[in-house]
N, C-alpha and C positions, 0 to 999 in steps of 0.2 A: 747601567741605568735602570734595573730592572725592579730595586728598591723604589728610586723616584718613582715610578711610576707608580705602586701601590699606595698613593700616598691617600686619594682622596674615596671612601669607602663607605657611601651612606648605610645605615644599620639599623633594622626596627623588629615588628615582635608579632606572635599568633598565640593567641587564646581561644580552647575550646572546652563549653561545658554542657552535662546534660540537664535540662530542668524538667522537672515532675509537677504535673498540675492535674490536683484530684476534684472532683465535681461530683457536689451533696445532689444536685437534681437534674433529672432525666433531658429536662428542658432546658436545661443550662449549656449544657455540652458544646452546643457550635458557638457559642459568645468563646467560651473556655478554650475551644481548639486555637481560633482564632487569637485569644492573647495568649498564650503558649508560644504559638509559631513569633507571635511579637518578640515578646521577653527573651526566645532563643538567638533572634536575629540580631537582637541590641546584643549580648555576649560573646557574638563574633561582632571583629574592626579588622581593619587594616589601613595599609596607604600603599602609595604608591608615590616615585619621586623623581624629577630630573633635576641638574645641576649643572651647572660650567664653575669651574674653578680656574685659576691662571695667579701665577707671583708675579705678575705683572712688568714679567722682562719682555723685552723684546722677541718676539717670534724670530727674530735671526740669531738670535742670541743663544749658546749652546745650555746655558743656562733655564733658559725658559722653558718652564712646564705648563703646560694647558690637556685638562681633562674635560670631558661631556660622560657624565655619571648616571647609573640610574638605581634604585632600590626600592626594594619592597618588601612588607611586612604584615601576616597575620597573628591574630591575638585570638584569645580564647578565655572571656574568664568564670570558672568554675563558680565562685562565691566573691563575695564581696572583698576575701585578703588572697584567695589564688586565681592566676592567669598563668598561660603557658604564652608560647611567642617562637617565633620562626621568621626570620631576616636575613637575607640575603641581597645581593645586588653585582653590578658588572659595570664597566668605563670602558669608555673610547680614551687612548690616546694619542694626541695630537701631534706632539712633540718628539721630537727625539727617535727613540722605536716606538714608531708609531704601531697602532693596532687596537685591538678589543679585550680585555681580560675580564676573567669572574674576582668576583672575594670570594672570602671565607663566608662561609655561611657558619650561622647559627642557631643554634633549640634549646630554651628553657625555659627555669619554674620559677616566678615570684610569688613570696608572701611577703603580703602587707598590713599593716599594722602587729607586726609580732607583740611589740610596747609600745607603750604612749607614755608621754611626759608631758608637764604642763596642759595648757589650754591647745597646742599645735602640735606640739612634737609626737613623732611617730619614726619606729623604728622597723623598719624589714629585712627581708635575707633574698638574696635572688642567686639561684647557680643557673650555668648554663656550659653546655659543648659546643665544641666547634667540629665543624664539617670542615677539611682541608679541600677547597675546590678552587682557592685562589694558586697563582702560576707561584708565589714564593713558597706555600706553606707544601705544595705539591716537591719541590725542588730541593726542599731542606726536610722530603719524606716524613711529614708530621700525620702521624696517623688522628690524633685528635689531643683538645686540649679541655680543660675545666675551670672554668673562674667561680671563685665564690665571692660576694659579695656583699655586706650590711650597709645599706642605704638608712641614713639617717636624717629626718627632713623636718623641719620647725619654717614658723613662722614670725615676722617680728618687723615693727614699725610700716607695715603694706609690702613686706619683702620676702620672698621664697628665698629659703636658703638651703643647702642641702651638703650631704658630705658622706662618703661613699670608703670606706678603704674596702679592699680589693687584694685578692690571690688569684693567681692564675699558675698550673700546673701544666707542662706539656707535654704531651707522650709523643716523641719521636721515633722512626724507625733505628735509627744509630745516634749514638753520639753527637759525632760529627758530619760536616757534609762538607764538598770543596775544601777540604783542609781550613775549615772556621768551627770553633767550639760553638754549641746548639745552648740555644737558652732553654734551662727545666723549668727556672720558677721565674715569675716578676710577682714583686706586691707595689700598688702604688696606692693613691689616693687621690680620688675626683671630688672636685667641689665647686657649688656652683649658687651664683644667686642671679634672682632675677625680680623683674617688677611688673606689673600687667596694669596696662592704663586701658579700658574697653577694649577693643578688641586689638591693640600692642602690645609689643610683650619686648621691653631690652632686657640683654642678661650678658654676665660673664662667669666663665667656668676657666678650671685650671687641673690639671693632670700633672701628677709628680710619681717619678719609681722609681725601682733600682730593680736586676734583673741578676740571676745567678747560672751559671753555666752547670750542665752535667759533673763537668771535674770539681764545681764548688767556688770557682771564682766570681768573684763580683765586681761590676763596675768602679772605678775609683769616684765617682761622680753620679749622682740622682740626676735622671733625666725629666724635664719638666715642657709644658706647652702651657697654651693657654689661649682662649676667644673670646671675642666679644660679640653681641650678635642682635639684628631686632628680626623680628617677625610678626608680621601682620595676619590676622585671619581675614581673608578677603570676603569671604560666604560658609558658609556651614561647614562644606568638604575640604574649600581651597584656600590654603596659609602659603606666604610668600616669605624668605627672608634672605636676610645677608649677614654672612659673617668674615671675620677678619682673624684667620689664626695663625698662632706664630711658627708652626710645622704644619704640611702638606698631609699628614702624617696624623696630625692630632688626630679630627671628626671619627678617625676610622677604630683609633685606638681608643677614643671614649667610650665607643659602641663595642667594639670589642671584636669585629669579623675578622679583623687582623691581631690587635691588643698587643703590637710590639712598641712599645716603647725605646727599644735602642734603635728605633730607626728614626728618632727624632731631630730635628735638623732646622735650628732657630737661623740658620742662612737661608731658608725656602719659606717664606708666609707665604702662605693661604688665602684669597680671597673670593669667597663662593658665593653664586646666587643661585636661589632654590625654589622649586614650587614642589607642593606637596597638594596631592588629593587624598581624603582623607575618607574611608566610606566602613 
């Protein structure tokens, strides 16, 4: 059961940058230090997150999964197209073996706007590593992994749309582990649209891969998810939402602290409610 259980794996980001602010007059200087210390505060963000998830079996039901999730994430961004990011997080679960585990953690570097096209479109690169600190990536001795990334995002009829393909490399200690061949590569492709009415926001996103082992074999079958989701900004920091996915499994792999995709499992939906403080 120990796959189920890393199914639900919230995932976010840390940006840091240094800003320089030079001052023409003698008398200027404390207005100047003052917006300095502003402009550097606004370039760091984060959040912070709790969750309950459940496929909404029965609690006697061997079947049924229920998680209480938490995650967190700082940002940092240098200029206006780089940001760095740092996400991690950890779950109670409920169910089954019960108990507390970490994820994977994550660190990386977006640029944004690499290109632009039309009136909306913008095109970026985002890589990032991973930190093995979740109990599966520890088990299957994954020393670290590398996802590269081209986020592709436009806009059109009041609609955010976006489309992601995706590499992930992963350096294992061996091959194998428990007598199961180790996945080296997945490539998939995230895509996702959404609409924002004041402070609402519905949206659906979709995750498709395929994954290839050290010996070269690959799946006979692209693994795919998929959510649908609203969230409300309730106040400046605090957004509320819910989503409905079709693996346990998805949220963690879009974010990436896990990013396995053959654990996906369209017999387990997902159904998460979330608050997020955002500072």
């Amino acid at each position: 059961m120990q796959y189920t259980q890393q199914w639900k794996k919230s995932a976010l980001a840390l940006l840091l940058t240094p800003l320089l602010i030079t001052s023409a007059f003698a008398d200027e200087n404390k207005g100047e230090e003052v917006q300095e210390k502003e402009q550097v505060e606004s370039k760091l963000s984060g959040s912070v997150s709790l969750a309950y998830d459940t496929n909404i079996y029965n609690k006697d039901d061997y079947r049924a999964v229920r998680n209480i999730s938490w995650g967190g994430s700082l940002s940092y961004r240098f200029n206006q197209d780089y940001r760095a990011y740092l996400s991690s997080g950890g779950y109670r679960a409920l169910e089954n073996e019960t108990g507390t585990f970490a994820n994977d953690t994550v660190i990386g570097l977006s640029r944004s706007g690499l290109f632009t096209f039309g009136e909306t479109g913008s095109i970026g690169m985002s890589g990032q590593f991973t930190i093995p600190t979740s109990e599966t990536s520890k088990n299957d001795e994954l020393n670290t992994a590398f996802r590269l990334a081209i986020p592709v995002s436009f806009k059109a009829l009041g609609i955010d749309f976006s489309i992601a393909p995706r590499l992930r490399k992963n350096f294992h200690e061996y091959k194998t582990a428990g007598g199961k061949s180790l996945t080296e590569w997945t490539y998939s492709l995230s895509t996702g649209a959404s609409y924002k009415f004041e402070k609402l926001v519905i949206g659906i996103s979709a995750l498709g891969g395929n994954s290839q082992s050290y010996q070269g074999t690959r799946r006979d079958s692209f693994n795919y998810g998929g959510s649908i989701y609203g969230s409300y900004q309730a106040t400046d920091s605090i957004g509320i939402s819910l989503t409905g996915a079709t693996s346990g499994f998805y949220a963690d792999a879009e974010q990436g602290t896990l990013g396995n995709i053959d654990l996906f499992d369209a017999d387990r939906a997902s159904y998460i409610a979330e608050i997020t403080y955002s500072f």
